[in-house]
N, C-alpha and C positions, 0 to 999 in steps of 0.2 A: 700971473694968469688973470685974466679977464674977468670980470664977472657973466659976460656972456660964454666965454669959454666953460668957465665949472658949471654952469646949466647943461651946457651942449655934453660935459663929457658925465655928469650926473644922468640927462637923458639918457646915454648909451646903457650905463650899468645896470639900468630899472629895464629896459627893454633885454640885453642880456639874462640877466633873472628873469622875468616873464619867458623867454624862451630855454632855459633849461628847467625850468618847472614844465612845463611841457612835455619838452621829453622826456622826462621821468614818468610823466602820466601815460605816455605811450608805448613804454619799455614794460609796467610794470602790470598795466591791467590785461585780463584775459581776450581774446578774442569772443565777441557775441557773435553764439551759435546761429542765430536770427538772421545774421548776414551774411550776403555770398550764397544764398543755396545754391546756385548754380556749381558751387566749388566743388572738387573732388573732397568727401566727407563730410559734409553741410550736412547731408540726409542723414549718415549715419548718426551725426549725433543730434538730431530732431527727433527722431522716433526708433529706440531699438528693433530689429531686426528678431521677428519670432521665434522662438527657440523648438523644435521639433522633436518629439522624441524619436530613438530608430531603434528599429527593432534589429537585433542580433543575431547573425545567420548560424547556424549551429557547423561548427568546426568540418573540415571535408577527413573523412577516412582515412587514414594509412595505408598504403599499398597492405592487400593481405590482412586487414583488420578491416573489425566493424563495429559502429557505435550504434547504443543500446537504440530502439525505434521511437521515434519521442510522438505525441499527435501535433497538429500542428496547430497554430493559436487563431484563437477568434479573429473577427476582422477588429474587435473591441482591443483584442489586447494589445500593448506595446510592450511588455515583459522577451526576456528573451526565451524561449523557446524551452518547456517543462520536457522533462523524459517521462517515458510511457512505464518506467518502473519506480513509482512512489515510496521511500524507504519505510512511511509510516504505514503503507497501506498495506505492508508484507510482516507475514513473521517469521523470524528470524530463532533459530531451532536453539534448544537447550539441551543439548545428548546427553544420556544416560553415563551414569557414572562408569558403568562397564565397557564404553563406548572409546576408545584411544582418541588423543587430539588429532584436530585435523593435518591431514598432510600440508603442506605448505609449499610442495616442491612441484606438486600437481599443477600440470598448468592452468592457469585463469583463461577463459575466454574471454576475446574483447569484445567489445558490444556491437550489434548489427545497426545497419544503417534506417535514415526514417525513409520510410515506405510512401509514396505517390500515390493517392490513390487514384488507381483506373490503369496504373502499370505495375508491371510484374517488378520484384527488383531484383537488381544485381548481387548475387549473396557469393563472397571471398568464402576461400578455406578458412576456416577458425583452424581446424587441429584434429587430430584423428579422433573418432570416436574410443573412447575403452571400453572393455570387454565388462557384460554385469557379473558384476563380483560379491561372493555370501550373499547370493538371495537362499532365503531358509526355506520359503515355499513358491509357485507358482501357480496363480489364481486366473482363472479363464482362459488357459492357456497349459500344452507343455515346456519344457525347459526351451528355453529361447536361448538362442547368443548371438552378440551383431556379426558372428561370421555367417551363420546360418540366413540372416537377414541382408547379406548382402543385396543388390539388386532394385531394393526397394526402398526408397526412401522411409525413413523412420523417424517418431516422433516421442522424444522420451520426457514424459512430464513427472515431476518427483511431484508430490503428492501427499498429503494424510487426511484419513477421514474426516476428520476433529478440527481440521484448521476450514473455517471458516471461507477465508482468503481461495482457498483451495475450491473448497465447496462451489463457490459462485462461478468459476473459470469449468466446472465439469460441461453445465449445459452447452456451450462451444466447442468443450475436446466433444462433446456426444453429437456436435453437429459436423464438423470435420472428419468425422469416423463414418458417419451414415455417406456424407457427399462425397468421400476420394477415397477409401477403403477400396470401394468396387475396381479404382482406377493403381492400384497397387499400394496406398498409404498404408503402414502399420504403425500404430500408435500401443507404445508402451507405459505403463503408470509404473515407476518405482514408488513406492510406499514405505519410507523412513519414517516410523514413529515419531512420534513428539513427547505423548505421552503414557504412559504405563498402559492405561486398557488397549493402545492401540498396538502394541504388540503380538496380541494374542490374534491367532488363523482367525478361530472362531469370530472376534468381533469383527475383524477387515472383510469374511466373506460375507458378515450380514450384511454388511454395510456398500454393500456394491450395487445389490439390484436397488433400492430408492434411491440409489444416486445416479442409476444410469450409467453404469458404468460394466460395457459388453468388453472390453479390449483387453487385452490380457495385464495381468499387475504383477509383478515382481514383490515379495517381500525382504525387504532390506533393513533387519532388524537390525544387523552388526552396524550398520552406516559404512560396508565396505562401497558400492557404488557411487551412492551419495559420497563417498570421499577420491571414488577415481575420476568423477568429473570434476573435484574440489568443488564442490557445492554450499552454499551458504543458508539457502533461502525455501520457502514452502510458497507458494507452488515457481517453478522452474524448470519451463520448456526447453529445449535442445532438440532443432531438429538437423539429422543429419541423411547427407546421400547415396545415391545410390551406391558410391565406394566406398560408405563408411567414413567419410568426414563429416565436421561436423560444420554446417554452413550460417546456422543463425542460433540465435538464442533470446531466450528474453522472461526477465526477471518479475513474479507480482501477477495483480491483473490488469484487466485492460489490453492494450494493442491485439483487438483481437483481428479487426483487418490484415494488421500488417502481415502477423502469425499465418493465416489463410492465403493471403496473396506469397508469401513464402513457401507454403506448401504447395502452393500452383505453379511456383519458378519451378522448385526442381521436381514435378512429373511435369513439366513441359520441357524439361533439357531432353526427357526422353522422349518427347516427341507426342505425347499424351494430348490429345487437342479437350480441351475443359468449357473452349466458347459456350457450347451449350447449359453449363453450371452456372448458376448466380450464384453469388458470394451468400453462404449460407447464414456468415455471422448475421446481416442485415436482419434476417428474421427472427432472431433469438430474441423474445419480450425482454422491453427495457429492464423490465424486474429484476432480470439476472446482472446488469451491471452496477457498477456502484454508487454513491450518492454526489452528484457535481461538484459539490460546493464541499463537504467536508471531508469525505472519499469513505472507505472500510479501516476499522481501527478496531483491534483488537487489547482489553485490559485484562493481564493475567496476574492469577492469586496465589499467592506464594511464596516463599522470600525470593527463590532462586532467579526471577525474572526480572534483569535492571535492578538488581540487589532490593527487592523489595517496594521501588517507589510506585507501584499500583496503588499500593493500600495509602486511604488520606486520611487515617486516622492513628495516633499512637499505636505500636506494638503493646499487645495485652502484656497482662502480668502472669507468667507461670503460674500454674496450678495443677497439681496431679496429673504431668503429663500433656495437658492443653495450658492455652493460654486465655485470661479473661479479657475481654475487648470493650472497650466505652466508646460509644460511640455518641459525643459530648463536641463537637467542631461546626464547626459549617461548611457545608458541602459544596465543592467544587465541580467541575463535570470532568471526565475521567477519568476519575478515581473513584476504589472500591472503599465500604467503610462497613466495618464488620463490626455487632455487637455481639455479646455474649460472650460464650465460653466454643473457640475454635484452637484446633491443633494445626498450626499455621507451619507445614512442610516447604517443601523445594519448590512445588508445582501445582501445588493446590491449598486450597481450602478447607480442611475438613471441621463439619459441624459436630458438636458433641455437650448438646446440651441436656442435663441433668433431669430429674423429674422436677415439675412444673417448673420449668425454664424454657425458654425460647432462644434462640440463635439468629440473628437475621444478618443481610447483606444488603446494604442502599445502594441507586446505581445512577447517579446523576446521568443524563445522557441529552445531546440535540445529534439525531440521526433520525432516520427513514425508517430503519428496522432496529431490532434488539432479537440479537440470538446469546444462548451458556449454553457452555459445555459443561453439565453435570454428569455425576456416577453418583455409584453406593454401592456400599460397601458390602451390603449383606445380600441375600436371595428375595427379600420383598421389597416392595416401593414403597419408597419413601414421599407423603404428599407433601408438598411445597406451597404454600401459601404464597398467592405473589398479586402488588397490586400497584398501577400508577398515580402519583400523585397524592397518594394515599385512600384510593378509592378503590373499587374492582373496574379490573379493564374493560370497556364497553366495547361492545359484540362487533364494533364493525373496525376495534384497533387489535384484536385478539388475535393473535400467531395460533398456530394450526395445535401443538402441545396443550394451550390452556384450556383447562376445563371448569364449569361450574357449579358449583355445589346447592343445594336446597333453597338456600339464604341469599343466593347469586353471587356468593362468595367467587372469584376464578383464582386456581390452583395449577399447579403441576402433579402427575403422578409420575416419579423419576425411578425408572427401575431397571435403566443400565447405562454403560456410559457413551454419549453420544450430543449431539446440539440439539437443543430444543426451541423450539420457534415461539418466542413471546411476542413480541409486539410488533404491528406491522398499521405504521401510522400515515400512511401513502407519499405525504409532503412529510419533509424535514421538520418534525418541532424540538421543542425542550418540554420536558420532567424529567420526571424520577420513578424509577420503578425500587421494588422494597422487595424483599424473598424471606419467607420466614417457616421458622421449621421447628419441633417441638421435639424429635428424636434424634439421637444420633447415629451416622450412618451417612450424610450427604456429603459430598465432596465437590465441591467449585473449582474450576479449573482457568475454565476462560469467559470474558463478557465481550460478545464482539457487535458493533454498531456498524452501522449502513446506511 
């Protein structure tokens, strides 16, 4: 071969090499996103595509059922859709040891549908109403039965004095009773205790007229009714029709809309014209509902309740029948924190402190209001020292119970058992209120917030 031949076949191989290095660099680098935006997926991968949140439409009924009424959400919110019976903002009953377990075979009601407001709703059979079974007395009222009640639709709200939860949902049963009474509604309270004082006639009739409460009550010490609707809950409406079924229900407080526009579907199946009624809930003062932002939460004293986790401080040490409490932690909010010498039962608190001893309860709290259900034990009252922050309550946060002493000391005088109004601080804050006692005799049951 030539000398100009191995040049010319030397050329070939260097140009050969320069063009598979090439293609290598073509095979193996990515595509730059920068180019081609015209192309199908240019844009996509220049600037992701915003992510939205959606909001979640709440499940459609079952033929023949209905779910619990939920409210429906801000324009803010994007959560999906809260029900209108809060589990923390109800309580949930501790029967009496005398009390047989619940039925279980009883049928559950499903939950009613949410309500539109400005239309009547659609309200399915749930299930026949049952007959009221061991009621011991009849209050405002003679013996009732739903056979005798046929005709008209009815409104059965279970009920107890003492439960707070309860308490707040009266001002609306008392506003629905005054508005559609006339037009054939009968609203009945069954009254299943909770605890010990409310069993007795005597204290359920005192406790009716300051509650506004005109309608007739059932008492239901046994928990036979409360167990023939298989019931769970304090307070727990059930309203049923004019044939004795049962068409909505609804669990807690709140929905009180929906409750009222339900009692206007069925006296309008009768034909009942209501156009002329406004919806009475509208005018019931905000006061009576509960707090937006944290809701009603009730802390109870006692072992028997949630095995005890109220109390946020060690179980005292035995001692002659009570136990001694230190109250030596740091305080949380929610929880009860008892010093001294308490006889620490099922369902309450009882104080029982010694000569020159004191007994107190701290009560960390961020709500609106602060209500206890106190008793005692003996035929006089017993005063209660009580103070926020550690100061005395000042006059314009003072609940309607407290009272003032010489010194401007504010006090309870507690001389039966019942809820007592302490603090009512308009807007939601945080403290702490303190209770303190020098005798024994006082009994704490529940501390309910709002």
């Amino acid at each position: 071969m030539t000398g100009r031949q191995r040049y010319a076949a030397l050329a070939l191989v260097v140009v050969a090499v320069i063009g598979a290095i090439a293609l290598i660099e073509i095979v193996v680098s990515p595509p730059d996103p920068t180019v081609g935006v015209g192309l199908p997926g240019a844009d996509e991968a220049q600037t992701a595509a915003p992510t939205q949140a959606v909001v979640a439409s709440p499940p459609a009924a079952p033929a023949g059922t209905t779910a619990v009424a939920a409210s429906a959400p801000t324009a803010a919110q994007t959560a999906p859709l809260a029900t209108s019976a809060p589990i923390a903002a109800t309580s949930a009953p501790t029967a009496p040891t005398s009390v047989p377990a619940p039925v279980t075979s009883a049928p559950t009601p499903a939950p009613t549908p949410q309500v539109v407001v400005g239309q009547l709703p659609e309200l399915p059979v749930i299930g026949t109403a049952p007959e009221f079974a061991g009621v011991t007395a009849w209050l405002n009222s003679e013996v009732l039965t739903m056979e005798s009640l046929r005709g008209r639709p009815v409104l059965i709200d279970f009920w107890t004095f003492g439960c707070i939860n309860c308490v707040r949902t009266l001002p609306h049963v008392r506003a629905w009773h005054d508005a559609y009474a006339p037009h054939g509604l009968v609203i009945v309270g069954v009254h299943t205790p909770e605890f010990r004082h409310e069993y007795e006639e005597a204290n359920v009739r005192e406790s009716l007229p300051s509650r506004g409460v005109i309608w007739p009550v059932a008492m239901d010490n046994g928990y036979k009714t409360w167990r023939a609707y298989n019931n769970r809950f304090w307070p727990h409406k059930f309203l049923i029709d004019q044939e004795g079924q049962i068409r909505y229900h609804h669990i807690g407080e709140g929905a009180y809309q929906e409750t009222e526009k339900a009692i206007r579907a069925l006296l309008a199946e009768d034909g009942t014209d209501l156009s002329h009624i406004p919806l009475s809930s509208a005018s019931i003062p905000r006061k009576t509902t509960p707090s937006p932002s944290t809701g009603p939460r009730s802390l109870f004293a006692g072992s028997g309740f949630a095995f005890g986790s109220y109390l946020g401080n060690p179980i005292g040490t035995p001692e002659d029948g009570a136990r001694v409490f230190t109250d030596n932690v740091a305080h949380d909010a929610e929880r009860l924190y008892l010093d001294g010498r308490w006889d620490w039962v099922a369902n309450a608190a009882l104080a029982q402190p010694q000569a020159d001893e004191t007994a107190s309860v701290s009560v960390p709290f961020h709500a609106q209001a602060v209500s206890v259900s106190f008793g005692v034990s003996g035929a006089e009252p017993i005063r209660v020292n009580v103070t926020v922050d550690g100061e005395p309550i000042p006059a314009d946060r003072r609940g309607g119970d407290v009272l003032t002493g010489p010194g401007g000391q504010t006090h309870l005088l507690v001389d039966q058992f019942r809820l007592y109004d302490i603090l009512r601080n308009g807007a939601e804050s945080v403290g702490e209120l303190q209770f303190m006692v020098d005798q024994p005799g006082l009994a704490l049951y529940t501390v309910s917030l709002s």
